[in-house]
C-alpha atoms as an extended CHARMM CRD file, in Angstrom:
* protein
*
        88  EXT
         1         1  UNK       CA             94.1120000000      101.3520000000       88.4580000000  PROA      1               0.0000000000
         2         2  UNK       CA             97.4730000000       99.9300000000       90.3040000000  PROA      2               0.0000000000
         3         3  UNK       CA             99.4040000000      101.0650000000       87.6790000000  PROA      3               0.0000000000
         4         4  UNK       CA             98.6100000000      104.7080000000       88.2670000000  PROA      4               0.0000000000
         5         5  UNK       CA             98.6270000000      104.1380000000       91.7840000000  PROA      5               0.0000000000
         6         6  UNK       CA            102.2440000000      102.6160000000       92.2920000000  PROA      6               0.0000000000
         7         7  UNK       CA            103.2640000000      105.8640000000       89.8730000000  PROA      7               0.0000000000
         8         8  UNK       CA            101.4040000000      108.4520000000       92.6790000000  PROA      8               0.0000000000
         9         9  UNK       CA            102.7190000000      106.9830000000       95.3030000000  PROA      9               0.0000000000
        10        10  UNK       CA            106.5150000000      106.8690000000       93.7350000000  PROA      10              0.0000000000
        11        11  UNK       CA            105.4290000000      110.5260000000       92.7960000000  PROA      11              0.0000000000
        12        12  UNK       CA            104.5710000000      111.4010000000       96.7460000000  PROA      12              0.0000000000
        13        13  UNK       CA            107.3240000000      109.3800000000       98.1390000000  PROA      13              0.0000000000
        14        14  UNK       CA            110.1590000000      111.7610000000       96.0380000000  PROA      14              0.0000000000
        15        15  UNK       CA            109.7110000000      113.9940000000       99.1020000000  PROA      15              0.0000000000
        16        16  UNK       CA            111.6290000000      111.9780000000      101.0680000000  PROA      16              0.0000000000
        17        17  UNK       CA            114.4950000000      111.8630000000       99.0060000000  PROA      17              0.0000000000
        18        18  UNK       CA            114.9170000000      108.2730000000       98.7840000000  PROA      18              0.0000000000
        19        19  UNK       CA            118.0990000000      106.5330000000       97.3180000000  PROA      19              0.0000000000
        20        20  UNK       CA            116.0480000000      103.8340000000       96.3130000000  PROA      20              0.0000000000
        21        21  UNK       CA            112.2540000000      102.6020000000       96.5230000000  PROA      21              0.0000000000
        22        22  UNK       CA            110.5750000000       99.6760000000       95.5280000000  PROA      22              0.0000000000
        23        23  UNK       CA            106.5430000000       99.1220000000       94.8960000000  PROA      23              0.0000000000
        24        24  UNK       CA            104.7870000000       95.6680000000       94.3630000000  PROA      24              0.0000000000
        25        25  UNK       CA            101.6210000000       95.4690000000       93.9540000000  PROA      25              0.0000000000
        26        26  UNK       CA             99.8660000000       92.2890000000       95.4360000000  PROA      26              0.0000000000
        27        27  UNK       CA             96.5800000000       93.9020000000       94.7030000000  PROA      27              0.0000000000
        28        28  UNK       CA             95.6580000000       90.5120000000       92.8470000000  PROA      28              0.0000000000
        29        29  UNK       CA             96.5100000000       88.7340000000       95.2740000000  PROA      29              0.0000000000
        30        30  UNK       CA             93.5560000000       89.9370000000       97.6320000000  PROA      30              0.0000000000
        31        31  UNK       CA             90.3360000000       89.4470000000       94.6840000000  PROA      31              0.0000000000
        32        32  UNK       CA             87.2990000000       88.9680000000       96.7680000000  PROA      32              0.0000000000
        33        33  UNK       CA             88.6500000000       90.7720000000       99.5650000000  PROA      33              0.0000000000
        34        34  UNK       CA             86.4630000000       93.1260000000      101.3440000000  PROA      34              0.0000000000
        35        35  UNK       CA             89.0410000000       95.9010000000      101.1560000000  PROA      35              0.0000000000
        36        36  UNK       CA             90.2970000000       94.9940000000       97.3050000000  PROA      36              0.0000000000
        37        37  UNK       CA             86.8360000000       96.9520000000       96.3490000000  PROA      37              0.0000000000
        38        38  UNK       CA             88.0490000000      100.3060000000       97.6770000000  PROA      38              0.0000000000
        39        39  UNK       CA             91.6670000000      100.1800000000       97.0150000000  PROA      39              0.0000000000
        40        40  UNK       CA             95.0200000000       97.8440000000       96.1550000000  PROA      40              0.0000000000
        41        41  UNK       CA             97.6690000000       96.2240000000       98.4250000000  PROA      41              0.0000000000
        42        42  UNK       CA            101.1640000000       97.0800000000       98.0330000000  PROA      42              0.0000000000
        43        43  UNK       CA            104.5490000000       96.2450000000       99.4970000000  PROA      43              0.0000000000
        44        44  UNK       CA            107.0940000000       99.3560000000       99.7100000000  PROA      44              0.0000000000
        45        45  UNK       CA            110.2250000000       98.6150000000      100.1700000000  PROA      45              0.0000000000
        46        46  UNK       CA            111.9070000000      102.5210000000      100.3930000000  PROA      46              0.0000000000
        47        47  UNK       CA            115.6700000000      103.5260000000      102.2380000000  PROA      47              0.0000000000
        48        48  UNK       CA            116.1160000000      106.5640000000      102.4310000000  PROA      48              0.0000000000
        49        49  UNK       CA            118.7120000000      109.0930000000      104.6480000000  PROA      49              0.0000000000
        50        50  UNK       CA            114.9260000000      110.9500000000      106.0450000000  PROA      50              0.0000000000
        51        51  UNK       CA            114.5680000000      107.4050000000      108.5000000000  PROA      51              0.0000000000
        52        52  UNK       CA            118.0880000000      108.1710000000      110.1610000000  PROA      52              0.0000000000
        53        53  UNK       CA            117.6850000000      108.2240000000      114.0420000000  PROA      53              0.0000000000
        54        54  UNK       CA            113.2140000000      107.4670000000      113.7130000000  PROA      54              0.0000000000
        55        55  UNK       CA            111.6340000000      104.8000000000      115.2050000000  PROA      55              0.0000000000
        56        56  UNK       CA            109.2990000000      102.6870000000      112.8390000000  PROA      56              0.0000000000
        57        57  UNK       CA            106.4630000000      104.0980000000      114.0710000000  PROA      57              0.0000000000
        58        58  UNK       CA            107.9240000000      107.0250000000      112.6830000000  PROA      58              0.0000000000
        59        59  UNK       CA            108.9440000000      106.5480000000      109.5990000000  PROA      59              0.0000000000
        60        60  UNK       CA            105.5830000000      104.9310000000      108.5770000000  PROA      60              0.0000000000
        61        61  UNK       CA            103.9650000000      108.2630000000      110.0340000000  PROA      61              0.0000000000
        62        62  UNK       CA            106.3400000000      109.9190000000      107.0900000000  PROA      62              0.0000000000
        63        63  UNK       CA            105.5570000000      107.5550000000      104.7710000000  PROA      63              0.0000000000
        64        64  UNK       CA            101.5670000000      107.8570000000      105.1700000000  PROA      64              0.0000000000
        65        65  UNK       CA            102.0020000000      111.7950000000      105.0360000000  PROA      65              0.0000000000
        66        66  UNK       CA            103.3480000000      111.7820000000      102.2490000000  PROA      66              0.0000000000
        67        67  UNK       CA            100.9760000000      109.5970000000      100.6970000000  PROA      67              0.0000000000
        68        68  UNK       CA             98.6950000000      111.7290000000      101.6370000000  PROA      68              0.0000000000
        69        69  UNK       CA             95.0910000000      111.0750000000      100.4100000000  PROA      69              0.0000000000
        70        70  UNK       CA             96.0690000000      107.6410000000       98.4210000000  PROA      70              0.0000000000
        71        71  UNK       CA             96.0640000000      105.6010000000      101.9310000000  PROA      71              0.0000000000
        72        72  UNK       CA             92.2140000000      106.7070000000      102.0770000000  PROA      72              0.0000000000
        73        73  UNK       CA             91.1840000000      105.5380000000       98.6050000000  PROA      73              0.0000000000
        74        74  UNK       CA             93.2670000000      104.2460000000       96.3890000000  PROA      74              0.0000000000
        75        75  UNK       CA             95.3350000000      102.0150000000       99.2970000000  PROA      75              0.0000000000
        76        76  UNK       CA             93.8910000000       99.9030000000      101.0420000000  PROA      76              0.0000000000
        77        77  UNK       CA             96.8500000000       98.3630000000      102.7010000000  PROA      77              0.0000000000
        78        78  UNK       CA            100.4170000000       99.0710000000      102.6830000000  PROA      78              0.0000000000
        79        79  UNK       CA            103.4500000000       97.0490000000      104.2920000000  PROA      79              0.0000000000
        80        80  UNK       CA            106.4660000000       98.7580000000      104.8160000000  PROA      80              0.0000000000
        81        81  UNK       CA            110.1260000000       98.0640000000      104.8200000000  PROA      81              0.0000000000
        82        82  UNK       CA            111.5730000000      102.1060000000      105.6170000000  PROA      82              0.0000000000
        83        83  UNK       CA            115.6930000000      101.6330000000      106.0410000000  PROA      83              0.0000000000
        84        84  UNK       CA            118.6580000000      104.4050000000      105.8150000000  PROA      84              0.0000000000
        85        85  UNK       CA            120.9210000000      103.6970000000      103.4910000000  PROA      85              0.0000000000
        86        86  UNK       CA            123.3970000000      101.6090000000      106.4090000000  PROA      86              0.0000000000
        87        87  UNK       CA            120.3740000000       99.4880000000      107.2530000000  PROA      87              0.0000000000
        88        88  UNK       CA            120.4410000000       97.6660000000      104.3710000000  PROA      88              0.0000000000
């Protein structure tokens, strides 16, 4: 299952343009979980020029658009890192 799932979300995240991105999955991490049932936790680490001049808030907004349907099934919990490029 996390296999496919880091792929989607790479997939959905293209949108954004990013100039580089960066999915771990810490899915095993979480066994027993409540959550781990329903879906896998993942770290994204993603800069991209899209962030320039948004708040966090933001950019996670753009970042959970995108994902689109995946953060109510196949995600149970995401933590983001969203930086332009000069960020880093």
């Amino acid at each position: 299952m996390s296999a496919g799932t880091v792929e989607l979300l790479r997939q959905r995240l293209a949108v954004l343009q990013p100039d580089s991105i960066a999915i771990i999955d810490n899915s095993h991490r979480h066994a027993g979980h409540a959550g781990a049932r329903d879906g896998g936790h993942y770290q994204l680490q993603i800069v991209a020029q899209a962030f320039a001049g948004k708040s966090t808030m933001a950019r996670h907004r753009m970042i959970y658009d995108a994902a689109g349907d995946l953060m109510r099934g196949r995600i149970h919990a995401l933590s983001i890192r969203a930086e332009v490029p000069g960020e880093v």
